[in-house]
N, C-alpha and C positions, 0 to 999 in steps of 0.2 A: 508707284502704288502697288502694280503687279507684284514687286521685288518684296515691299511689306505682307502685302497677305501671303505671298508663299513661305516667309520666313516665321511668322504666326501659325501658319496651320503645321510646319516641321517642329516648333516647338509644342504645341498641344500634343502632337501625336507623341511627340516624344514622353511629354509631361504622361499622357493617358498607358504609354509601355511601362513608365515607372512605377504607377500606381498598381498596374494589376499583377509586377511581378510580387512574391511572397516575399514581406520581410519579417525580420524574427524581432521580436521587441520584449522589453520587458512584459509587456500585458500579454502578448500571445506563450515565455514564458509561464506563468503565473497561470494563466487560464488552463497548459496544458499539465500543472500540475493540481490545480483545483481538486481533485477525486482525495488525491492523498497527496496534501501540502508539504515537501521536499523540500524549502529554504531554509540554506543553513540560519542553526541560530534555534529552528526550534524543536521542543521538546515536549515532552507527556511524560508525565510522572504516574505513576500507576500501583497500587495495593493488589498485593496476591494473597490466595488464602487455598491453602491445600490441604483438603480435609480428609483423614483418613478414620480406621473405626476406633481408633484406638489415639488418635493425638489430630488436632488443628495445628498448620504452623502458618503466617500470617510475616510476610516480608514485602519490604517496596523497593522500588526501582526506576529508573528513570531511564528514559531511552531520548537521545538528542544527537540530531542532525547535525556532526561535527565539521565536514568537510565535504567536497568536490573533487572525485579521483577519474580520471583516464584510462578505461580496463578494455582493454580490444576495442577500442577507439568509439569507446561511448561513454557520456558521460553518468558516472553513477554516486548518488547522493550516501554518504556513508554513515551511518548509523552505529553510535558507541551506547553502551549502556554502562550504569555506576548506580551503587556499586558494582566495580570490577567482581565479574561471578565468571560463571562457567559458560554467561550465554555470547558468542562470539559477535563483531560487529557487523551489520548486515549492510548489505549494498541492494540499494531499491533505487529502479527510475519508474518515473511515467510517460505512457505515451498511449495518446489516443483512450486516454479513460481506462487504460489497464498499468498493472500493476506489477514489471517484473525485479524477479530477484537475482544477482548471479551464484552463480555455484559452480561446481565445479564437479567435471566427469573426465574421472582421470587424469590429473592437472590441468583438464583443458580447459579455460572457460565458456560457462554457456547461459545463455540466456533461460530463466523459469517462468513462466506467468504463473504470477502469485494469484494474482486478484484482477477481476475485471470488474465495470461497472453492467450487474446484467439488464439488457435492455426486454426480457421476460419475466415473471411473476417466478418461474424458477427455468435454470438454464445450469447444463451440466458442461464444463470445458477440461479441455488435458492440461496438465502442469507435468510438475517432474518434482522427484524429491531426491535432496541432496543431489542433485545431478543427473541420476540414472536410472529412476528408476521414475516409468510411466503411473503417473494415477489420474483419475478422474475427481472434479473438485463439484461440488453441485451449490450454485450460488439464488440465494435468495433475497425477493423483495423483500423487507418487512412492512407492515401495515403500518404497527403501531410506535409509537416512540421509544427509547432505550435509554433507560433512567440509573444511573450511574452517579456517585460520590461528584465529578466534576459537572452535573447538572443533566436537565433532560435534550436525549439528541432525536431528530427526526430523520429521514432522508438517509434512511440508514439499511445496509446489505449483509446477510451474512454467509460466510462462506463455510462449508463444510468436508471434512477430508475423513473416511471412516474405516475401518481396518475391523478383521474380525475381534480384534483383542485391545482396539482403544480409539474413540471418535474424541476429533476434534474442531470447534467451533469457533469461529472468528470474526465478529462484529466491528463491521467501518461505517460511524460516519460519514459522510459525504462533505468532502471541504475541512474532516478534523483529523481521520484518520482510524486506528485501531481504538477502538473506545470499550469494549468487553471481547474477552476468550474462555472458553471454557475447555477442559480436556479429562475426558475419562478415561482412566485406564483399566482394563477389566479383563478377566480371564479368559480363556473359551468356551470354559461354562457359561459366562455370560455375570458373574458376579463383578459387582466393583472392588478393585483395590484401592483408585483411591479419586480423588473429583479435586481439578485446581482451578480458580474462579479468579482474572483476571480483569482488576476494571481499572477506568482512567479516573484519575482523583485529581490532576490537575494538569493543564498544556499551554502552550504557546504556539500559535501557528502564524505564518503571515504570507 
């Protein structure tokens, strides 16, 4: 009898170390990508419109989660965009409700925080652009909803990066992704050249 309960209470205990060590599952996946849904397979289709004083021009695109790549032994979700343009394809993971990108600082690679989720009504973080160069990003709650072509989103943050000669604005979703951007580019005087307004017209996330 002895011999049963001690081999009872060695398998509980044992049962109770497997349970509380961390395992990676599909759902703890999924959950850690929830901020900005990374499974391949999906995509945002999006209308751009770039108004200058003298001419509208009015193009679309589609950006879709092609693949799963190994870049300095992390894994990063790769992002092609079609039509094939000028814009290269991006490499984003998530982790911990933030948002990075790689890039690259004199062929090296290196980690950017793109986006975080801020847990302030406004919160200022460092990123890095193209690789090298320090900027500061100032991220905002929004209140209200953000009503776009593919429907109305809530739960929604935008980020902002601004330079004395062109700001630019970048609206996520929560759970969808990039759903509007906007980018002004403007003199020193402070005049517009020209305003490009991007929004999400249709997506697939899972």
């Amino acid at each position: 009898m002895k011999r049963i309960i001690f081999f009872l209470a060695v398998v509980m205990a044992f049962q109770c170390n497997f349970i509380k060590d961390p395992v990676l599952t599909r759902d703890t996946i999924q959950r850690a990508n929830a901020f900005y849904p990374l499974t391949v397979g999906n995509f945002w289709d999006y209308l751009e419109i770039t108004y200058r004083s003298d001419d509208t021009l009015k193009t679309e695109y589609t950006a879709r989660v092609e693949d799963v790549e190994n870049i300095i032994d992390v894994e990063w979700s790769k992002i092609v965009f079609s039509p094939e343009s000028q814009i290269s394809p991006r490499y984003l993971r998530v982790k911990n409700d933030s948002v990075f990108e790689l890039q690259y600082n004199f062929n090296i690679p290196v980690e950017a925080l793109k986006y975080l989720k801020p847990t302030r009504k406004v919160q200022q973080f460092q990123s890095l652009l193209e690789g090298d160069v320090q900027v500061i990003k100032t991220a905002y709650i929004l209140d209200n909803p953000v009503t776009t072509p593919a429907g109305i989103f809530d739960k929604c943050y935008m980020f902002v990066h601004e330079t004395p000669d062109w700001i630019f604005k970048e609206i996520l979703s929560d759970g969808v992704g990039i759903v509007r951007s906007e980018f002004v580019d403007r003199t020193l005087e402070g005049d517009t050249v020209f305003i490009r307004i991007t929004e999400l017209k249709n997506y697939r996330v899972q």
